[in-house]
N, C-alpha and C positions, 0 to 999 in steps of 0.2 A: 799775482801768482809768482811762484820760485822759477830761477830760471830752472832746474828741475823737475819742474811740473807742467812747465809750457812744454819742455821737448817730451816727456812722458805721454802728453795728452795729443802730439803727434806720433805717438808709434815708436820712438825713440827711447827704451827702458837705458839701464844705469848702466848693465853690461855693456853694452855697444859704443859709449859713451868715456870707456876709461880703459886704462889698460896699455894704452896705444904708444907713439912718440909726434905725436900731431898735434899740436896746442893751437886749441880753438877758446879765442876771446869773444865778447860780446863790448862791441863799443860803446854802448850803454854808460856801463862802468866799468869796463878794462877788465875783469875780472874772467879767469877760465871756467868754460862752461861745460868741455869735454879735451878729452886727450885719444886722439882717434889711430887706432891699429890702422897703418898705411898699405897700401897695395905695395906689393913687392915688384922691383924693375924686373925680376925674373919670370913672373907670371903675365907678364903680358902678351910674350906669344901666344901663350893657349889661349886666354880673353879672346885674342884676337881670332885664334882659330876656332873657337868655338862659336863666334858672328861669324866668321864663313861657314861654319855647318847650316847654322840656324837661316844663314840667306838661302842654303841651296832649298831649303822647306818654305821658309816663308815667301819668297818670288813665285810659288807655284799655286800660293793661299788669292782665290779670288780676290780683287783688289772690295767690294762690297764687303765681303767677310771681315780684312783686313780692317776696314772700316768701324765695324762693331765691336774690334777692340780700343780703339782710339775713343770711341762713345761710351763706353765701358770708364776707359778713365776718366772722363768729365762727371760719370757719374761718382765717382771716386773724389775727384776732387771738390765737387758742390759738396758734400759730404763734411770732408774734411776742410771747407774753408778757412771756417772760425781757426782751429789750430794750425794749418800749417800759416795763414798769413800773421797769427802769434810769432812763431818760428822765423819767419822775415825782421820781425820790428824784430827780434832778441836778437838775431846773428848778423844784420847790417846796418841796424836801427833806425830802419826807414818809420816814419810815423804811424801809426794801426791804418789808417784809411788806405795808407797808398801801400803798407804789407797785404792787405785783402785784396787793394785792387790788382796785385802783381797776380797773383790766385785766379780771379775773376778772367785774368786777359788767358792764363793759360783755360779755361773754361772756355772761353769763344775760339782758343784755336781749334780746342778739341771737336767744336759744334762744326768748326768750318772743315775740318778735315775730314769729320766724319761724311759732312755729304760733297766734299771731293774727291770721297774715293769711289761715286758713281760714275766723278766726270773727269778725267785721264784720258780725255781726247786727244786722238789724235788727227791728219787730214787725208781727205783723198784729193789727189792730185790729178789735174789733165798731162795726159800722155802725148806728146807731138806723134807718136806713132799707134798708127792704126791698129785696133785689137790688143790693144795695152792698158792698166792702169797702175799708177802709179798711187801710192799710201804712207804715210809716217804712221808706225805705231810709237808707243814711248813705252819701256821695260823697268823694271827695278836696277841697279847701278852696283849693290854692293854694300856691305857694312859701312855707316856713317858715324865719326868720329867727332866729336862736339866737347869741346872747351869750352867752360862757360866763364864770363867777367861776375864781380860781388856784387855790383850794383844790382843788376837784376838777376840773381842767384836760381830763380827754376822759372822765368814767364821764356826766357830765350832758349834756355830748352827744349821747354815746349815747342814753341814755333818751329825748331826743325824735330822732334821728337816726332809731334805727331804727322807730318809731311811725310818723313822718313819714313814713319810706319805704313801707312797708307799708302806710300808709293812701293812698296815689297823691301824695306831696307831694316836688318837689326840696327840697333845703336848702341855705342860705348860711350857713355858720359865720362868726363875728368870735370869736375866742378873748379872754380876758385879756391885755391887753398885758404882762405879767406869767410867761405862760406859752404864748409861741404855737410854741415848739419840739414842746413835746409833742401840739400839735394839728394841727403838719405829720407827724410821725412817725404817729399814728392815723388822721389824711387819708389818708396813701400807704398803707394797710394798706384803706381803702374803695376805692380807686385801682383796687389790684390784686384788690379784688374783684368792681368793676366791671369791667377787660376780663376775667377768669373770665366772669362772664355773659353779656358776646357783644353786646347789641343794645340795653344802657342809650341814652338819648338825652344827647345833650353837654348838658351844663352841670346834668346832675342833682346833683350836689354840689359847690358849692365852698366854698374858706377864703379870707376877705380877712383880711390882717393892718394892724393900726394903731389909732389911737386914738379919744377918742369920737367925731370926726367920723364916721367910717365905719361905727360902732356906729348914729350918729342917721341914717343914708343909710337905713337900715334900718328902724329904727325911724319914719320919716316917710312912705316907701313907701307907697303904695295900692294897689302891685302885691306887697306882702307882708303878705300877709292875718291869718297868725301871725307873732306874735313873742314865744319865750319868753324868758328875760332874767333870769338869775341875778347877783346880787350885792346891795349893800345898800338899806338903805330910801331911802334918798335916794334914790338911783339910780331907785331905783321909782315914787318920787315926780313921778318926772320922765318916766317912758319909759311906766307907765301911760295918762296921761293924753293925751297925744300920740296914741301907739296908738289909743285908745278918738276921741278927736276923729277921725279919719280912718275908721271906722268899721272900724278892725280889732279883732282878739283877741289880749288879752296873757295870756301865762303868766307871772308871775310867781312867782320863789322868792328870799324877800328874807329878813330878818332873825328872829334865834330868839334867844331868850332864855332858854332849855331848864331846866328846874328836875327836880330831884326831893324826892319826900317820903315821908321815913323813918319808917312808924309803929314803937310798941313792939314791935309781935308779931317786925320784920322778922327775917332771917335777915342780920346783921350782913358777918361773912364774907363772903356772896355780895355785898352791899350795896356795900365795898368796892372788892370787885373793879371790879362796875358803874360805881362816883365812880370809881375812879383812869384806869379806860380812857375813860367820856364826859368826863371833864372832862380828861384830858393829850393823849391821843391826836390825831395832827395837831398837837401843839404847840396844842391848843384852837383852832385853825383850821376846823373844821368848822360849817357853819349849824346843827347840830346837837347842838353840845357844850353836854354841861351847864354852867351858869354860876350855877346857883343850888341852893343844899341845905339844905330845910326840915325839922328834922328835932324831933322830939318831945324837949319838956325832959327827958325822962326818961332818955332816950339819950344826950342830944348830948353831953355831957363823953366817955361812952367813945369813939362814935364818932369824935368830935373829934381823942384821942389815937390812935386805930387809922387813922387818915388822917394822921395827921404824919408818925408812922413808916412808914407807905407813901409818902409823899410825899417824903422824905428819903432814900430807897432808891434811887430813881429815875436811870437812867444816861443823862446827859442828853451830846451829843454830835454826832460825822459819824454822820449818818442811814444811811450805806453798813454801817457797822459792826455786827457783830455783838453782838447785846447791848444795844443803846441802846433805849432807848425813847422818850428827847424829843430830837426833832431839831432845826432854828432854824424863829425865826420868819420871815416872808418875806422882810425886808428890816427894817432900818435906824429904819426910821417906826413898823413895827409895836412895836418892843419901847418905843421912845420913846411912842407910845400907852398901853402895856402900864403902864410903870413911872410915867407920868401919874395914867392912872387910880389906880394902885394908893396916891399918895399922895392923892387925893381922899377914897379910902373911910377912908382914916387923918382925912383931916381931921374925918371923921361919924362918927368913935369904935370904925372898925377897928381888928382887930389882926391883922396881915399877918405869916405864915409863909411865908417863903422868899418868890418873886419878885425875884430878886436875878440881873442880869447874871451871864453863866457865861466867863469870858476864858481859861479854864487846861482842859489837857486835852482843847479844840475847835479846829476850822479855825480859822485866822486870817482876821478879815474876815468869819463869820457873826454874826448877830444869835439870839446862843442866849441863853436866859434858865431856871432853877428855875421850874417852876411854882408859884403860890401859892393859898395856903390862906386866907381872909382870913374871920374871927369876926368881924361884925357885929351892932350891938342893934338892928334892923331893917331893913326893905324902902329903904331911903333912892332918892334920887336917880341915886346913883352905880349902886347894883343893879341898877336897871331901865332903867339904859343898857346897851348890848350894846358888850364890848370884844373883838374877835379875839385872845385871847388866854386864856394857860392860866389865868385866875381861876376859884376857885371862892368864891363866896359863900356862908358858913353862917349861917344862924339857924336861931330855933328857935320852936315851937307848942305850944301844950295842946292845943284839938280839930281832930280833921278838917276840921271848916267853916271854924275859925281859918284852917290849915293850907291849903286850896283856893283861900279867897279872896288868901291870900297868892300863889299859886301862879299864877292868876289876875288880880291886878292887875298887869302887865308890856302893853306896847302890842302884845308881838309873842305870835305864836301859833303857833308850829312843833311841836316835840317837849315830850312830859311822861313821866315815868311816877311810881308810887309801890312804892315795896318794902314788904309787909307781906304778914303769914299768914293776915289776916283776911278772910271773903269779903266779908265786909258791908262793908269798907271800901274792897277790891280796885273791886268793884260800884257801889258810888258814884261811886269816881274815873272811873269809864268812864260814866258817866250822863251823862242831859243836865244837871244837876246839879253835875259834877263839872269834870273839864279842859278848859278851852274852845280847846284845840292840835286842830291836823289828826293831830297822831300823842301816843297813848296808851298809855302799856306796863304790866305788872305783871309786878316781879319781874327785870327787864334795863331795862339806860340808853336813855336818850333820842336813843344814835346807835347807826350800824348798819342803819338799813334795808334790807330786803330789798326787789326789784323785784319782787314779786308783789302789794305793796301800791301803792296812790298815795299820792305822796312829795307833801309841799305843807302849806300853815297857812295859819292865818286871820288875822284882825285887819291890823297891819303887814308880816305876812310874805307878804301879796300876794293870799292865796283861789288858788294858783293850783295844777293836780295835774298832775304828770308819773309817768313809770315803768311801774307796773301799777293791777291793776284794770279801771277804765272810764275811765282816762284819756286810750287811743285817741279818743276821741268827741272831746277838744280840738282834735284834726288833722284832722277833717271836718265837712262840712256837713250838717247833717239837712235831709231831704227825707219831707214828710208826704202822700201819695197816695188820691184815693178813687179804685175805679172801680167803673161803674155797667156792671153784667152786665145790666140787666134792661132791659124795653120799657117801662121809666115814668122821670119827674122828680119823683119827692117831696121837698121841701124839708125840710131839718134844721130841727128845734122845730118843727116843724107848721107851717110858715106856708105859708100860700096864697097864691098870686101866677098866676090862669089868667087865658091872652089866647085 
């Protein structure tokens, strides 16, 4: 199909498409696929004030009802799979499998939000005084403001989209300037499942498109109470603190530096499989990709060689095609990053397997590259920077503590896991003792998450949790309630105070 034809067959005609000063490529082949009319800095106040109209209606829409909308758009987007995860592989050229399955994760958030808007529990409490009881309810919070990163262009959306919704919140989406095709094609699929529902209030969801200005419209807001905010540390460094001065709440999901560790017992084979999918997959674009492989001297030559030979198998290529497994990188910057870095870790006494420009056999005009392997004599400087791209850094451990603390010293805190057959070792790594990541695995990679957990890390990657869980509670306000059933006033701790 024309790239023409794929955004057509998502809902996206030719007028919406051109016109604009927003030049949108397809990494594919470099080539412009649209020129998109931007959101004006000026029209952001009323954007914004029109999600405060739409909140003071929707906070009062039973949260069940509110429900039926969210379920509504899953049925929207089963529907529209096939296209819009087309619309992925064209605008960040993720491979067809893993474009569907971005589609499919926003579908489970939708299933999970929809029967979480029965359950917005909250507690009842014992009272130390007599003829009292004490309750948390939890309330809707506010218009939520949500920037999204290119790598996953509408599944992180989702995750707080549909939460938000569910819990009484409109939303303002600013996508990645990078990828805001895919985030009109996913808009019009919520679009159409608001008038399905009949009696949303205007301005419950909108998409502004453009650049950081319109991002920081949002992020300055005192009338956008959340704002989550996916992309890099810097970026965090900067939209955090902002946030938090205005007396809002930021969700951040910012950088990973994802490691795994090999002990002897591991199941090698499986192991494998694990490195070549978290650390290629996405073309190692993922906040999630491993970038780091500590693996026991005892091992690491065979595993070593059992990853070149997977790594050199590897059908690197158009993402559309059958067969491929590494698609390009974003753009142009990212491989020139990619093949920077990669002569860094050479200068600290790497030895880089593949990582080499791919020009034969690809579109003309994408930025495809081999992923590489790169043997390192330690944690250096270069390691414990975070590069978008398919690096995998190995070294190697004698003990587990060796092996943790290595695992451990990186600024950022997302994804971990360890491969082995040991419990006691398994056990520790999960300890408080052990990974100090928001996510911990035994035995499967460091990416992959499923939406029944809460997605999020510690340190540099922000503290911040979306998806599942009790991550809902980010999108409301706690409300702590006593009431007095009884014919007296007793003071909590005993204090006396009679007139």
């Amino acid at each position: 199909m024309s790239h023409l034809s794929i955004l057509s067959a998502a809902g996206l005609p030719q007028a919406a498409l051109s016109g604009g000063t927003r030049s949108v490529t397809s990494p594919i082949d470099g080539s412009e696929i649209a020129c998109l009319a931007e959101t004006g800095i000026a029209a952001m106040p009323d954007i914004i004030a029109r999600a405060q109209a739409a909140f003071r209606d929707w906070r009062t829409v039973p949260a069940p009802r509110r429900g039926e909308l969210v379920r509504l758009l899953g049925e929207e987007l089963r529907r529209a799979k096939a296209e819009l995860g087309a619309v992925v592989t064209l605008e960040v050229g993720k491979i067809t499998s893993e474009g569907l399955g971005e589609v499919q994760e926003m579908i489970d958030i939708c299933d999970f939000a929809t029967g979480l808007s029965r359950q917005l529990y909250g507690l009842t409490i014992a009272s130390e005084r007599p003829g009292h009881r004490m309750a948390e309810t939890w309330h809707p919070i506010g218009p939520v403001g949500i920037i999204s990163a290119f790598n996953f262009p509408v599944a992180v959306w989702s995750w707080n989209a549909a939460l938000a919704l569910v819990c009484g919140n409109p939303i303002i989406w600013k996508p990645s300037e990078k990828s805001p095709l895919t985030a009109m094609a996913a808009h019009r699929c919520l679009e159409r499942a608001i008038a399905r529902f009949g009696d949303a209030p205007d301005g419950l969801s909108q998409l502004v498109i453009g650049g950081p200005e319109i991002g920081a419209a949002l992020v300055d807001s005192p009338d956008v109470p959340v704002l989550s905010a996916t992309g890099s540390t810097g970026m965090g460094r900067i939209v955090g603190p902002k946030v938090l001065a205005r007396w809002g709440r930021p969700i951040l999901e910012l950088g990973g530096n994802n490691a795994m560790i090999v002990a002897p017992s591991a199941d090698l084979d499986m192991a494998v499989r694990a490195i070549v999918f978290s650390a290629v997959g996405t073309a190692g674009q993922r906040c999630t990709s491993l970038r780091r492989l500590i693996v026991h001297k005892g091992i690491r030559e065979t595993l070593v060689e059992k990853l070149k030979a997977a790594y050199s198998s590897l059908p690197v290529g158009d993402p559309r095609e059958s067969g491929t497994l590494v698609g390009p990188l974003v753009d142009t910057d990212a491989r020139a990053a990619m093949l920077a870095q990669l002569e860094r870790a050479r200068s600290e006494g790497g030895v880089v397997h593949g990582g080499v420009a791919v020009t034969e056999g690809v579109p003309a005009g994408g930025a495809y590259v081999t992923p590489a392997l790169v043997e390192m004599p330690g944690q250096t400087d270069t390691v414990r920077t975070e590069t978008f791209a398919p690096i995998l850094y190995v070294m190697e451990y004698e003990t587990l503590e060796e092996a943790i603390a290595m695992h451990n010293d990186v600024p950022q805190g997302l994804s971990s896991c360890i491969f082995t057959l040991d419990l006691r070792e398994a056990e520790t790594f999960l300890s408080a003792s052990g990974s100090d990541c928001g996510i911990a695995n035994v035995n499967i990679g460091p990416s992959g998450a499923e939406i029944g957990g809460a997605f999020g890390g510690e340190k540099e990657t922000g503290g911040g949790r979306e998806s599942g869980s009790d991550a809902w509670k980010g999108y409301m306000r706690r409300q702590t309630s006593t009431i007095n059933y009884s014919a007296h006033l007793p003071l909590a701790q005993g204090v006396k105070f009679d007139i």
